[in-house]
C-alpha positions in Angstrom: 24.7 -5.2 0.6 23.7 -3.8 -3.2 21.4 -6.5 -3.4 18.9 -4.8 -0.6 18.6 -2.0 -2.4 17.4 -3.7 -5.6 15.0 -5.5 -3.5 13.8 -2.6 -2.2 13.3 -1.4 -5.3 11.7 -3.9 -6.8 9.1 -4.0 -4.0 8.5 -0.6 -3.8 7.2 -0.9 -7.9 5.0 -3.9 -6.6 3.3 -1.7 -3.9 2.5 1.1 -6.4 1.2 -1.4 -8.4 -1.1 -3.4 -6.0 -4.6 -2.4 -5.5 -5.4 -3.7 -2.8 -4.0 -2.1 0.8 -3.9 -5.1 3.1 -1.0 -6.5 0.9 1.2 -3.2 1.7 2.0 -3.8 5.0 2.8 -7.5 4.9 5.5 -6.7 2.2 7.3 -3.7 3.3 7.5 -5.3 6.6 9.0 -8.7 5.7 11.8 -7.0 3.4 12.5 -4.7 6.1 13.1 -7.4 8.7 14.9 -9.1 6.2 17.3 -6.4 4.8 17.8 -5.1 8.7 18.3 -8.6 10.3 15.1 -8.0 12.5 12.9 -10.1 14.5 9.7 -7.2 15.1 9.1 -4.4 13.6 6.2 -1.8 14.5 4.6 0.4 12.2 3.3 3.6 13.6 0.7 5.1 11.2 -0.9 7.9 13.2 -0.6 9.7 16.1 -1.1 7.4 19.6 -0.4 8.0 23.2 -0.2 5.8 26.1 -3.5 4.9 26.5 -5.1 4.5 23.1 -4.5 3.1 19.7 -4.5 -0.7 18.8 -0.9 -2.9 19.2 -1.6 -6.0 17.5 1.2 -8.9 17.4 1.4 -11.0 14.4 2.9 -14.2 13.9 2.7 -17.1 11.2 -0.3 -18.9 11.3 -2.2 -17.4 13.9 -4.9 -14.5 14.3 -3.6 -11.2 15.9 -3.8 -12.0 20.0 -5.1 -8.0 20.2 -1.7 -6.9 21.8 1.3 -7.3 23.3 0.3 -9.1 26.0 1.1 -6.8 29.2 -0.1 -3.2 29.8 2.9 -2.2 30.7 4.6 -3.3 27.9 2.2 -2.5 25.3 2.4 1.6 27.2 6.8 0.9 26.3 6.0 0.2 23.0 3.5 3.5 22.7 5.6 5.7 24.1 8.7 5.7 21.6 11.3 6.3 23.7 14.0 7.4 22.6 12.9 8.2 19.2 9.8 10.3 19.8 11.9 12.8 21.5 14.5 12.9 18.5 12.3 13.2 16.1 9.7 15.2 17.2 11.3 17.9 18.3 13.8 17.9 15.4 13.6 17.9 11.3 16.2 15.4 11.7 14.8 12.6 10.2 18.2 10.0 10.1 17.4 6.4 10.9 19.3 5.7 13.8 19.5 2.9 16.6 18.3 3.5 20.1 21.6 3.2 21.2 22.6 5.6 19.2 20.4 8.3 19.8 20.7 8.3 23.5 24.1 6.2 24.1 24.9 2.2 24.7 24.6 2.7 28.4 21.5 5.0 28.8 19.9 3.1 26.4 20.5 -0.6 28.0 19.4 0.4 31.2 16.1 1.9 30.3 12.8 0.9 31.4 11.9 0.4 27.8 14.6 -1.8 26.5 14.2 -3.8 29.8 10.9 -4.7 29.2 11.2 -5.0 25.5 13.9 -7.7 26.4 12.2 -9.5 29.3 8.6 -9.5 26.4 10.4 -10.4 22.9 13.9 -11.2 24.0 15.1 -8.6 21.9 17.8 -6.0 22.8 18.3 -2.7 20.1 15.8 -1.0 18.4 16.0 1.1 15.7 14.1 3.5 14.1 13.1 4.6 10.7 11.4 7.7 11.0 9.1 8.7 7.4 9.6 12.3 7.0 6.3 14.8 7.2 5.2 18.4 9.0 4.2 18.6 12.5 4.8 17.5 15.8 3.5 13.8 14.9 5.9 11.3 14.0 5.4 8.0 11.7 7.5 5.2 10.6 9.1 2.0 11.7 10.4 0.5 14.7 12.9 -2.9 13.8 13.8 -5.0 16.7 16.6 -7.5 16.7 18.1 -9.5 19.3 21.8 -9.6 18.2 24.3 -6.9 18.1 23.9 -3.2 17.7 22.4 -1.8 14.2 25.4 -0.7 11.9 26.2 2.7 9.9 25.1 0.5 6.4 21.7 -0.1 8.3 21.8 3.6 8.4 22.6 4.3 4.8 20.1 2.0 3.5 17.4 3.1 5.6 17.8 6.6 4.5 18.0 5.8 0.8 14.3 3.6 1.5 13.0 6.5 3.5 11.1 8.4 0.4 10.1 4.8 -1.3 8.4 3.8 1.8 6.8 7.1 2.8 5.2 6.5 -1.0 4.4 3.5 0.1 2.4 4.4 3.4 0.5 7.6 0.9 -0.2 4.3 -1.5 -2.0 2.5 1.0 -3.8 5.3 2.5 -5.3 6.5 -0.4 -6.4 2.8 -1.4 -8.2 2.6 1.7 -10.1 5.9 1.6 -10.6 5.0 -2.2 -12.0 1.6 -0.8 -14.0 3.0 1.8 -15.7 5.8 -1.1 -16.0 3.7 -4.0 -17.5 0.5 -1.4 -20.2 2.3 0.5 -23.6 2.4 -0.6 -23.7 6.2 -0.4 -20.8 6.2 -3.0 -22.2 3.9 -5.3 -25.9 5.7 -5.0 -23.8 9.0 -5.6 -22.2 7.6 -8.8 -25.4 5.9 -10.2 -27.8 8.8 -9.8 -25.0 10.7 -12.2 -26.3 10.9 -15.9 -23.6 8.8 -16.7 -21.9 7.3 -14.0 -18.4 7.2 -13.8 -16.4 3.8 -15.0 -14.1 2.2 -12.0 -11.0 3.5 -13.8 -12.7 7.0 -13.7 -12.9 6.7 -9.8 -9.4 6.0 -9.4 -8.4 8.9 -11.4 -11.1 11.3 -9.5 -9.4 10.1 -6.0 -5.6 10.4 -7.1 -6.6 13.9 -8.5 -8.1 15.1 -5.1 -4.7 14.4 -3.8 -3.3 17.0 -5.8 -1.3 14.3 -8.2 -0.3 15.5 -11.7 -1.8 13.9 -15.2 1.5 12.4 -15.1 1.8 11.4 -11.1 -1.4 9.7 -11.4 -0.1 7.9 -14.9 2.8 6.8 -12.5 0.4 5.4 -9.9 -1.9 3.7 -12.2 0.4 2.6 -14.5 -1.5 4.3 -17.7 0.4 6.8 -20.0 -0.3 11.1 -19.4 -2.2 10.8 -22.3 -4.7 8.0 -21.0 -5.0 9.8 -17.8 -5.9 12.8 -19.7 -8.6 11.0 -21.3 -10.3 9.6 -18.6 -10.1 13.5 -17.2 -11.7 14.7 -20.1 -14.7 12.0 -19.3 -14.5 13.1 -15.9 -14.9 17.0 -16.3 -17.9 15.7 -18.7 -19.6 13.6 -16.5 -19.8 16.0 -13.1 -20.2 19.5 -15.8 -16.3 20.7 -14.6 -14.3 22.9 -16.3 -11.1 22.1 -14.4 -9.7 19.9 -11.3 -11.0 22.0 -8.7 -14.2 22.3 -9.8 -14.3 18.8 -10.5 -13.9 17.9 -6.8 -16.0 20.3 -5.4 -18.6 18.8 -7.5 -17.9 15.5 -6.7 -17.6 16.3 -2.9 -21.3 18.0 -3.7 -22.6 14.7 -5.2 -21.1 12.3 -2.3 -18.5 11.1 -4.8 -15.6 12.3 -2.5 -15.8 12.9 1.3 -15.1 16.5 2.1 -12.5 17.3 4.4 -12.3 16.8 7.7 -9.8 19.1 10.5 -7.9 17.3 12.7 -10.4 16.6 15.8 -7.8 16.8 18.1 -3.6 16.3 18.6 -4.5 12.3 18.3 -7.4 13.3 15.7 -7.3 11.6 12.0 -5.9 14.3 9.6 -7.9 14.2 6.0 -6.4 15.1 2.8 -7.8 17.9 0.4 -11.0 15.1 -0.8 -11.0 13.9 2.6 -8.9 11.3 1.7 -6.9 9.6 4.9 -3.2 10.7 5.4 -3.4 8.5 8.0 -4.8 5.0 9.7 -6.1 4.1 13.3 -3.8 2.0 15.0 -0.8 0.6 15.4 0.3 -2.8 14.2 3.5 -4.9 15.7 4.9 -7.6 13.1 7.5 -9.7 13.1 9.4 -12.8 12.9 9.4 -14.1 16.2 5.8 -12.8 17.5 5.9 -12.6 14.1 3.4 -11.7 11.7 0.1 -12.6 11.1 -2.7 -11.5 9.1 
């Protein structure tokens, strides 16, 4: 199905164009469901157990319900099976189906697809794992009710893998970029400067921290090397840097960027060179037939 591909294509150059991170989510899910002819899909962000992180159904027209409705369900959902124990414990990142990681027969008469049936009437799972280090895993989980998920559900997943891991970077460094640029201590920081930095000057600060290229952060922005150069130049002016790094570490200094921040535990946050989110609490469930919702 060529025509999935371009779609996924064409989204993925809408989602590194959007500022604003609540519309990343909505997007990627509803052309997933779409391309793999699913009814749910999860999105696992950060790292979760059994007993904490948010599961939030959401449907058409209605306000997240706050989860999936049964404990016991909602602990299925947390605990990945199979696909945490395929993935984590391997750098064998291939999309695959439930069934197909641990067989049609183990997999049908598991506790988790008999409770995913009995709560959303669905029957495979499959999942879409988004390639990184350590032991955490991250990605999608698409439901469907129907038959098994097919070797071309396969192939396309792995050739959306990278767009969508770009994807889930976009959005998190929109929201740290949010949370920095919106709170009062950021826009003190920036107005006790000598001359404060424009909003286009932000953006380029926060994309630098991550380590981005003049020309990666053209990319993300959509503004030429040169431009981006420019707005450096002001930059490096403006906080007395010679180069990148001291440029952060000034920044960090002045409260422009958040310093980092170690992990605070196996299901800590982990923080990016500025401090910058590589990842978001919770978990979120979408779909068509719980469907989504906000």
């Amino acid at each position: 199905m060529p025509d999935r591909y371009a779609r996924m294509l064409d989204l993925a150059v809408e989602v590194m164009s959007t500022e604003t991170p609540g519309l990343v989510w909505p997007l990627l899910t509803e052309e997933l469901l779409l391309a793999l002819d699913g009814e749910l899909i999860v999105v696992k962000e950060v790292p979760w157990t059994r007993d904490h992180g948010s599961v939030v159904i959401r449907s058409p027209g209605r306000a997240p319900d706050g989860g999936a409705g049964d404990d016991s369900v909602e602990a299925h959902i947390r605990s990945g099976y199979p696909f945490i124990d395929r993935y984590g414990a391997s750098s064998d990142w291939t999309p695959q189906s439930a069934a197909r990681v641990v067989g049609m027969r183990t997999w049908k008469s598991s506790p988790t697809a008999d409770a995913l049936r009995q709560a959303f009437g669905t029957h495979h799972v499959f999942g879409l794992p988004l390639p990184e280090k350590g032991p955490h895993v991250s990605g999608f989980l698409v439901h469907r009710s129907g038959g098994d998920f097919t070797r071309h559900d396969e192939r396309y997943a792995a050739r959306v893998q990278p767009l969508l891991k770009a994807a889930m970077a976009h959005r998190a460094l929109l929201t740290a970029l949010r949370a920095s640029s919106g709170s009062d201590r950021g826009r003190q920081a920036n107005h006790a400067l000598a001359a404060p930095l424009t909003p286009r000057e932000t953006n380029v600060l926060h994309l630098l921290a991550t380590g981005l290229t003049a020309e990666g952060i053209g990319r993300r922005l959509g503004i030429s090397p040169r431009t981006v150069h420019k707005h450096l130049n002001a930059l490096y002016r403006k906080l007395g840097a010679a180069d990148r790094l001291s440029a952060v570490l000034r920044a960090q200094d002045e409260g422009l960027l958040r310093r980092p921040v170690e992990p605070s535990g196996a299901d800590g946050d982990r923080r990016g060179p500025a401090g910058a989110a590589t990842g978001l609490a919770g978990m979120t469930v979408a779909g068509s037939r719980p469907s989504a919702a906000t």
